[in-house]
Every structure is written in C-alpha cells, then in structure tokens.
C-alpha positions in Angstrom: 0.0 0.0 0.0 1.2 3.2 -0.7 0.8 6.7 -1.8 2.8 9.7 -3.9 5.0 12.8 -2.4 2.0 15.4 -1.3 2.7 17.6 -4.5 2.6 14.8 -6.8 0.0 12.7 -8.5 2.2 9.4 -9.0 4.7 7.7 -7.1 8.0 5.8 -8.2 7.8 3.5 -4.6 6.3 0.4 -5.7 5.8 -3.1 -4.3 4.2 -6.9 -4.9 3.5 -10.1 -3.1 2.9 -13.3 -5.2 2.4 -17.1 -3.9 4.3 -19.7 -5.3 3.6 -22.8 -3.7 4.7 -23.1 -0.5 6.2 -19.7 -0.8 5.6 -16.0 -0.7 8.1 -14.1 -2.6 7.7 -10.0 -2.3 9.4 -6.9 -3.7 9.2 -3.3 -2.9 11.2 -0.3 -4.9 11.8 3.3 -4.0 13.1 4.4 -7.8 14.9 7.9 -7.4 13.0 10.8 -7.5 9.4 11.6 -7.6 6.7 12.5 -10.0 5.3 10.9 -13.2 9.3 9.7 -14.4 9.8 7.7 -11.2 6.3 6.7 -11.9 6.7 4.9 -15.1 10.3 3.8 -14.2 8.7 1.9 -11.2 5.7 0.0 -13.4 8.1 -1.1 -16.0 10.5 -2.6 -13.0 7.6 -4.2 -11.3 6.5 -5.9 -14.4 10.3 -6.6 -15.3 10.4 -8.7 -11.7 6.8 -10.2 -11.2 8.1 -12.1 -14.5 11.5 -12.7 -13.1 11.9 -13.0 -9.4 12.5 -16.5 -8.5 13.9 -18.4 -5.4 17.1 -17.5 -5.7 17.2 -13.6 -4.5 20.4 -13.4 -5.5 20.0 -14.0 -9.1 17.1 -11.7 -8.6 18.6 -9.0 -7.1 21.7 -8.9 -10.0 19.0 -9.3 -12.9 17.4 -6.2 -11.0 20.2 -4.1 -11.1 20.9 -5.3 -14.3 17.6 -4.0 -15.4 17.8 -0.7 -13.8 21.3 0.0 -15.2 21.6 3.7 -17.6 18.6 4.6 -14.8 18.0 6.5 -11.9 17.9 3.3 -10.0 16.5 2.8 -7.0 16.5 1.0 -3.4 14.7 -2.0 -2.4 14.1 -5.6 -1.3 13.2 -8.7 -2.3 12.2 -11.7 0.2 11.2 -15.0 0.2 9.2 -16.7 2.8 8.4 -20.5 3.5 4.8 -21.6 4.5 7.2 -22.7 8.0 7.9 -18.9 8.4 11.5 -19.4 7.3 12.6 -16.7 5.2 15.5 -15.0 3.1 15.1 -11.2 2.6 17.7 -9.0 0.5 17.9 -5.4 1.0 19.6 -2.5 -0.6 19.6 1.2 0.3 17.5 3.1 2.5 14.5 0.5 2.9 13.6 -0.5 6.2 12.7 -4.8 6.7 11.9 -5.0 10.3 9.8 -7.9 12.3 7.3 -7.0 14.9 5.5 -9.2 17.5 4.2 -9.1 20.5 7.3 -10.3 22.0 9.7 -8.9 19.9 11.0 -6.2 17.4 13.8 -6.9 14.9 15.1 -4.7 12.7 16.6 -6.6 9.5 19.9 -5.5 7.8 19.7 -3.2 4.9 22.9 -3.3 2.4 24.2 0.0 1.2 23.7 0.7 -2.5 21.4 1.8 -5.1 20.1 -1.0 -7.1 20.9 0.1 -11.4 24.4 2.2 -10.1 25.9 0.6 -7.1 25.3 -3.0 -6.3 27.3 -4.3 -2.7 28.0 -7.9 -1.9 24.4 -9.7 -1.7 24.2 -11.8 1.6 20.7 -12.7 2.2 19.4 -12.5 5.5 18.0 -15.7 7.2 14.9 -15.0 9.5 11.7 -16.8 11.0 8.0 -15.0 11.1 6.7 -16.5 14.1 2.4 -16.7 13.7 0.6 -13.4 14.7 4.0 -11.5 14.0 4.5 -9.1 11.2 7.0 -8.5 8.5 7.0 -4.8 8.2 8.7 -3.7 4.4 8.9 0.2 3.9 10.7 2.7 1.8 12.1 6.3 3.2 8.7 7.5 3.4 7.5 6.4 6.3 9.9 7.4 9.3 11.8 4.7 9.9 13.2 5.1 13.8 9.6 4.3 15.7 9.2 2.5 18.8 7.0 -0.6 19.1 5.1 1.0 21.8 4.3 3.4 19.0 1.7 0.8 17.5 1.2 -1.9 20.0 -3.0 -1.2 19.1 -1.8 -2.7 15.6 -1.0 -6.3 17.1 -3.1 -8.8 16.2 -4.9 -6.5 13.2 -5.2 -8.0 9.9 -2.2 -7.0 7.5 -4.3 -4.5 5.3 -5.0 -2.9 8.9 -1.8 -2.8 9.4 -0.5 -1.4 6.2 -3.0 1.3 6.7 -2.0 2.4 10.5 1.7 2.4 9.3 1.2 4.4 6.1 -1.9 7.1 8.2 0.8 7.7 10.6 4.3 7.2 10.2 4.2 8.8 6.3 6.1 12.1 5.8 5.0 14.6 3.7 8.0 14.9 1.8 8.5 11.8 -0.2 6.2 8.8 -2.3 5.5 6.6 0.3 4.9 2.5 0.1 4.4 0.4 3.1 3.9 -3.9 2.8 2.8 -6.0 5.7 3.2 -9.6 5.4 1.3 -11.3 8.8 2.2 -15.2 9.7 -1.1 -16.4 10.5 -1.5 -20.1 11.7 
C-alpha cells in the first residue's frame, strides 16, 4: 500500500507479493526521485520482476540491477518466505525490513547501495516470522526510527490494517510513500 510525495499525482515507490507454492516471494522499490518519471520507471520494473523474481534472490537482485542499469535506480528488497515462516530477505539502500510481535521487534539488515548504479555484496538474510507477527517492508517515506510502543493497538490486526496504520501515521510529507505487511497467520 502506498501513496505519492503530497505535491505529486504518482509515485516511483512500488511493491508486490505473489504465492508460489509453498512460498511468498515480495518486492518493494523506491526508484529515485518523484513525479510521473519515477512513476513509469517503477511500473516497467515491477512488471520486469513479477516475470523474473524466482527463489534464488540473488539472481534476482543482480537481474534487478541489471535491469535498472543507464537509470535513476532505485533502493529496495526482495524476500522469500516458507509456508514454515523461514525466510531470506535482500535489502539495498534506504529501505527499512523489520519484524514485529508481540514479543519482539527486529530490525533486518539493509545493504548499502542503489540498485541500477551501485550493487554491494548480496548476503541474504536468514529470518523466521513467528504466527501473529509481522514482517513490516517500507521505503524512506514512512519514518523509519519508531518505537514498538508506538503501534502496540496494531498487534493482532489483519495485515491490510496494518499497512494502513503504518502508512496514516508514520508517512512524511515529503517523499512517495509505500508500506507492505506480510502477517504469519497459523
């Protein structure tokens, strides 16, 4: 879920889930910049990986940058989860992967970069979504330094819920803004 910069009428921050058998593989972009550019640069890459993003993120991730290459590029993430809860997530650039639970709140690492320019070394990051916890994806337009206490009323919500309290109250008014919320249900 998400919405464009306040002066703007489309936004380049972009993002998809699709099921795969026993697996939910997701993506969310932030392309550079704002407006109807970032816009269209954003659809073409979301169609570019909902017909390539597979299992392996890194293969993913390089055909992403390949794609974005002579760009603006952008920062993002791709993940992978198991029906088990076991999942691989690979971030680049200002994106913020972070777990939430009633019990606990991880923050997932984000590799420097900018995904069509500058690609670091891709280490995928190995992590379990326990049922009734969240996996919280969001680009730099939501604030990204909140405190859990800040939206304990959110546990147990449905996802969409979720999504929505995030994006109502964490979204700044200076920048597209695109929130996903993945919830491990039993």
């Amino acid at each position: 879920m998400g919405r464009p910069h306040p002066h703007c009428y489309d936004s380049g921050d972009i993002g998809f889930c699709k099921k795969e058998g026993n697996l939910l593989l997701g993506f969310i972009l932030d392309v550079t910049g704002h407006g109807e550019k970032a816009f269209q640069l954003a659809q073409q890459t979301k169609s570019f990986v909902e017909k390539n993003l597979n299992t392996d993120l890194e293969e993913s991730v390089e055909s992403l940058h390949a794609n974005l290459k002579k760009t603006v590029g952008g920062v993002g993430a791709l993940l992978k989860i198991e029906d088990s809860g076991q999942g691989e997530l690979v971030a680049i650039g200002n994106v913020t992967a972070r777990i939430i639970g009633s019990k606990r709140d991880k923050h997932l690492v984000s590799m420097g970069g900018l995904l069509g320019q500058i690609l670091p070394n891709i280490y995928p990051e190995k992590f379990e979504l326990n049922i009734g916890e969240y996996l919280l994806l969001h680009t730099d337009g939501l604030v990204g330094h909140t405190k859990k206490d800040e939206f304990l009323d959110v546990i147990g919500q449905s996802a969409q819920i979720a999504a929505e309290t995030f994006l109502g109250r964490f979204s700044k008014n200076t920048d597209d803004a695109f929130c996903m919320v993945i919830r491990r249900t039993d």
